[in-house]
N, C-alpha and C positions, 0 to 999 in steps of 0.2 A: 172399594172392595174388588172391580174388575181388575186393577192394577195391582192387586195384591195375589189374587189366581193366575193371573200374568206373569206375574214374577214368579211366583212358586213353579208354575209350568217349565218354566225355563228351567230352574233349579234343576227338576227332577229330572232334566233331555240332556246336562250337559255333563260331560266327564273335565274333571282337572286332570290337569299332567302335574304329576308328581314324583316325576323324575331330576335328581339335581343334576346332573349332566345333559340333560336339554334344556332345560331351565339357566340355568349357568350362560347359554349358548344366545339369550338373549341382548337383546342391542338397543340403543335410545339412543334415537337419531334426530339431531336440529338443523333447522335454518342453515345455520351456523359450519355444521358438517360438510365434507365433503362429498360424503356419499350419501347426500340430501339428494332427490332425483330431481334431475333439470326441467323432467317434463312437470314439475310440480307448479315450478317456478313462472310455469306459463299462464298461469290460469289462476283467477279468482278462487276463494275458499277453500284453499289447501291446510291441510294444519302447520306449524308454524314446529309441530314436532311429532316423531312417532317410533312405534316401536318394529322391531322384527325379529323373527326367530328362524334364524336359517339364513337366505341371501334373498338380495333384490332381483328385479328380472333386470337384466342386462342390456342396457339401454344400447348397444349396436345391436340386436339381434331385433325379430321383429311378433310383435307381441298381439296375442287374442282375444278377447274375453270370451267366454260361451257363458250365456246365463239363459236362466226359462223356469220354468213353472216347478213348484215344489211338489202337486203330486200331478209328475207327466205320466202320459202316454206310453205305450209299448213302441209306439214309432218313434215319439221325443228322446225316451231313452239312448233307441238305435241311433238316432241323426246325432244327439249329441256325442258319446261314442264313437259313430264313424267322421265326424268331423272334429274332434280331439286328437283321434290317434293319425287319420293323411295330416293333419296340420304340422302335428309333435314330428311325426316320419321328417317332413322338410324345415327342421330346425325352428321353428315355430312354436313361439312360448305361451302358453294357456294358462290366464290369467280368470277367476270367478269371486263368487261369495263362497265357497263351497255347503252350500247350502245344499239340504235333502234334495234329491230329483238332480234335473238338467244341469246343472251347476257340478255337482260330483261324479254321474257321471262322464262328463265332457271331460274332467279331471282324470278319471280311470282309464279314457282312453287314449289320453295323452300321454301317463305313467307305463301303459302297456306298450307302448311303442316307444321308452327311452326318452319322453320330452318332459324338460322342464315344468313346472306346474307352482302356481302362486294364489294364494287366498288370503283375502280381504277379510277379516273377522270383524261381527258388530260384539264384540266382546274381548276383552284381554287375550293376546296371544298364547297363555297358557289356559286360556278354557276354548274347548271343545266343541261346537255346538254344530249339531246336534250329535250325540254322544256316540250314535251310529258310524257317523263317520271319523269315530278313531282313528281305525287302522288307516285311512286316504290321510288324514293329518301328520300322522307319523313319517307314512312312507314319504309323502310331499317333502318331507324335511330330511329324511336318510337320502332322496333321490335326489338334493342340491337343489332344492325348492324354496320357498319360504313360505311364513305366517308373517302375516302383518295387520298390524292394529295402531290405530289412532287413541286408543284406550290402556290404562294402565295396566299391568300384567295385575291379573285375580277379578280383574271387573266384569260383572255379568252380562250377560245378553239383554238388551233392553227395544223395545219396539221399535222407538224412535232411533237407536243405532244404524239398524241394516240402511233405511233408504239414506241417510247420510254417507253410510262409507262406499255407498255404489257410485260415488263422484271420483273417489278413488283407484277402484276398478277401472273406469271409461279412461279417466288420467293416463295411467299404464298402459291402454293399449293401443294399438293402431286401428281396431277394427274391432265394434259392440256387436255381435253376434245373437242374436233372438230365437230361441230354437221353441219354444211353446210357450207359451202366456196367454193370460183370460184379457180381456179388455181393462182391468183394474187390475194391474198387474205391480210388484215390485220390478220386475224385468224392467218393465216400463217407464221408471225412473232411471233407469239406469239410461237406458237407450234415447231418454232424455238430459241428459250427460254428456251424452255422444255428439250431441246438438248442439248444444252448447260452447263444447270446447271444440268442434270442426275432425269431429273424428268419425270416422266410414260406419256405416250402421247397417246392416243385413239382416234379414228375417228367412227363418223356415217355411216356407209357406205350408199351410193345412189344409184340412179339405173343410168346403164350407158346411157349414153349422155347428161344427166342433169348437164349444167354448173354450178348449185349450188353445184352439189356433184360430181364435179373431182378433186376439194382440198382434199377433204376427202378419195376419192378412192386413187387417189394418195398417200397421205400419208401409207393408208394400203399395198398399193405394196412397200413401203420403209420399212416397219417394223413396224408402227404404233398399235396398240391395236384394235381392231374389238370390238367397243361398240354397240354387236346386242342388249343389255341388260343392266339395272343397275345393277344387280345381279353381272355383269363378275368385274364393278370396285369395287362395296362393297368387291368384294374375292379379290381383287388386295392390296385394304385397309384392308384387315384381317378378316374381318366382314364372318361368317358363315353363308353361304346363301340356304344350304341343302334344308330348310324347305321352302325355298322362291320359289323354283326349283319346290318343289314337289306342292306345293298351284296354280303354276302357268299351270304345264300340268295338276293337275287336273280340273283347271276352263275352260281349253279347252275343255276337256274332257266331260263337262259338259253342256255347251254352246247350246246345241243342245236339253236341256231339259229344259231350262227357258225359262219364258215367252220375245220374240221378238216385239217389238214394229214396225210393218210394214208402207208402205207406206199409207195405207188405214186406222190406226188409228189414225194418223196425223190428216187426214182428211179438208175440205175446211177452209182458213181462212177469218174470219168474213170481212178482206182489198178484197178480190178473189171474194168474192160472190158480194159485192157494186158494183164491175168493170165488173161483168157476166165475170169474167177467171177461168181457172181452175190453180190447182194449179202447181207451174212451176217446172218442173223436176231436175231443179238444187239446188233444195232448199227440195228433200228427202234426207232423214237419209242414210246411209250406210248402205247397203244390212246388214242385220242380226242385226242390231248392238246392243247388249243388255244396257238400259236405268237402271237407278238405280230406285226402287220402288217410293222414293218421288219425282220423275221427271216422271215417267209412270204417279201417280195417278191427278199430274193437265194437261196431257196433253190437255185433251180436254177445259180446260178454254178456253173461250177468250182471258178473258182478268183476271188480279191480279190486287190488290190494291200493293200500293208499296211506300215505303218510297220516301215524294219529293228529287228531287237533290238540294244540296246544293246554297244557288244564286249566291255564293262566287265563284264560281269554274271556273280557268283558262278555257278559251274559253267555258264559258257555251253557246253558241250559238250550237257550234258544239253539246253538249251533247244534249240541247234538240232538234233538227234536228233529233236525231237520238231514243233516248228512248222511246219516246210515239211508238214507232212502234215494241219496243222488250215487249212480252207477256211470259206466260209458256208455249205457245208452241215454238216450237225448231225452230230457221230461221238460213238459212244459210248466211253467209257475201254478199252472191252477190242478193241476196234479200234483207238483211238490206243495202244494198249499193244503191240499185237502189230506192229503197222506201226513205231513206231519201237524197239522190242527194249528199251525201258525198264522198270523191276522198277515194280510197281504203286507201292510206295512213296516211290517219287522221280517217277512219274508225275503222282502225288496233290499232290506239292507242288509240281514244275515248275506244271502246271497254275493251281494256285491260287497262283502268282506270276505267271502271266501274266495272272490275274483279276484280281489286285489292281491290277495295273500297267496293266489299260486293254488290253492288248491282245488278251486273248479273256474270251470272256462263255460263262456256260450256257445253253443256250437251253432247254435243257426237264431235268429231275432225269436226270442222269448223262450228258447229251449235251454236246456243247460246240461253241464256232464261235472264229473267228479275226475279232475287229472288226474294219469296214473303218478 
């Protein structure tokens, strides 16, 4: 009976594609093929055959995984994002499960800076899972990405899938990447993968007693790689990161003479002043945090005009629950959460579908804005 709520769960999370020109666009690849991957051929328990929708990562270029905890952190989010997108910047291919959390976005911010991006599905390349991340599946595939599965095209998600196809994952890349994990972690099979086939393995470190980052700490007290930085795997992958080193303490350095966008020129919002509130402490900026010029200069909009949302668009309920209430000024999640009555969890992924999609951006770690 567990296995049957099991299943049905899944059901209800995943979206089919049911488009026949993506569909159409799929491949079945053997042994036998040529464009069977050589890195397959090295290692024990490869499949013997598979599918793909889109293209392979290109085996002269050099390749990442980011993977980590399905419900991360506000920091997990940030690290995997900013190590997605310095990696994607130096041609660097990001390789995950795209699984909920650190996995997709590590993906986002790879796609936001132009890089390649590939996912490992424990399900038929034409199902979805979780159904959240459509729009990242698609784009993966418009942006010269791929979907790949070891499972027939229509086959569902099934438990025993994921920790199998993360041998897959580690296969593909040069370097297993641990951005949060609990101590019983899927990540953790992965990174045990990494082990196995002699491939680089780095961990996020956290701060101690956070059950999201004792997989990680852990792993660094076994030997693991200390990713305080993108910088440390670009030099692990060869990349000369000198000048990356020296741009980055001098912007420290510098920090201190740019213009700060404080809590006072936020200032009340147009929702605060109707309700006689002031505005709520947990929805300031981070002490200091420097804003980029064309996010400084609408801060004090209201409001922006803005392209409508689509009417097509999986669970557009949720989107428009939530968008009329994101302006150019910066809100934090637990003000857009409260303002449109959404569960954080479908907050987390509306959101980062309307990031993927162009139509709002973060302007600083956990804030967000509505592009014009």
């Amino acid at each position: 009976m567990d296995n049957d709520k099991k299943n049905e769960e899944f059901r209800r999370r995943l979206r089919r594609e049911d488009n026949g020109e993506v569909l159409g666009k799929i491949r079945y690849i053997t042994k036998n093929d040529s464009s069977y991957p050589a890195c397959f051929r090295e290692y024990s328990r490869m499949p013997d055959s598979f599918y793909v929708l889109g293209t392979l990562p290109d085996p002269e270029k050099r390749t990442v995984a980011i993977v980590g905890a399905r419900n991360c952190t506000t920091y997990g989010r940030e690290q995997a994002m900013r190590f997605g997108r310095v990696l994607a910047q130096h041609g660097v291919q990001i390789i995950s499960g795209m699984a909920y959390g650190i996995d997709a976005w590590g993906q986002s911010g790879a796609i936001a800076a132009g890089g390649k991006v590939f996912s490992v599905l424990g399900s038929g390349v034409d199902v979805c899972y979780p159904r959240q991340n459509y729009a990242l599946y698609r784009r993966i595939i418009r942006e010269g990405g791929g979907i790949i599965s070891e499972y027939p095209p229509g086959s569902m998600p099934a438990a025993w899938h994921f920790p199998i196809r993360n041998r897959l994952i580690s296969a593909f890349s040069d370097i297993v990447l641990v951005v949060e994990a609990k101590l019983k972690s899927g990540s953790l099979i992965t990174a045990d993968y990494a082990i196995e086939q002699g491939k680089s393995l780095y961990a996020v470190p956290g701060r101690n007693g956070d059950p999201l980052s004792e997989g990680c700490n852990r792993l660094i007290s076994q030997g693991a790689g200390i990713a305080w930085t993108p910088e440390v795997l670009l030099e692990e992958l060869g990349f000369d990161c000198s000048e990356s080193y020296s741009a980055m303490y001098s912007q420290k350095s510098q920090n201190s003479q740019k213009r700060k966008l404080s809590n006072a020129d936020i200032g009340e919002r147009p929702e605060d002043a109707a309700e006689g509130t002031a505005p709520e402490e947990k929805n300031k900026l981070p002490e200091g945090y420097d804003l980029p010029d064309s996010i400084i200069k609408n801060t004090n909009i209201e409001s922006s005009p803005s392209r409508p949302l689509p009417e097509k668009w999986e669970h557009a309920y949720d989107f428009q629950r939530l968008y009329p209430h994101m302006t150019s000024t910066p809100k934090s999640l637990d003000t857009l959460q409260k303002q449109s009555g959404l569960d954080l969890a479908t907050l987390t992924g509306v959101i980062m579908q309307l990031c993927i999609s162009g139509y709002a951006e973060e302007a600083a770690p956990g804030f967000y804005i509505r592009k014009l």
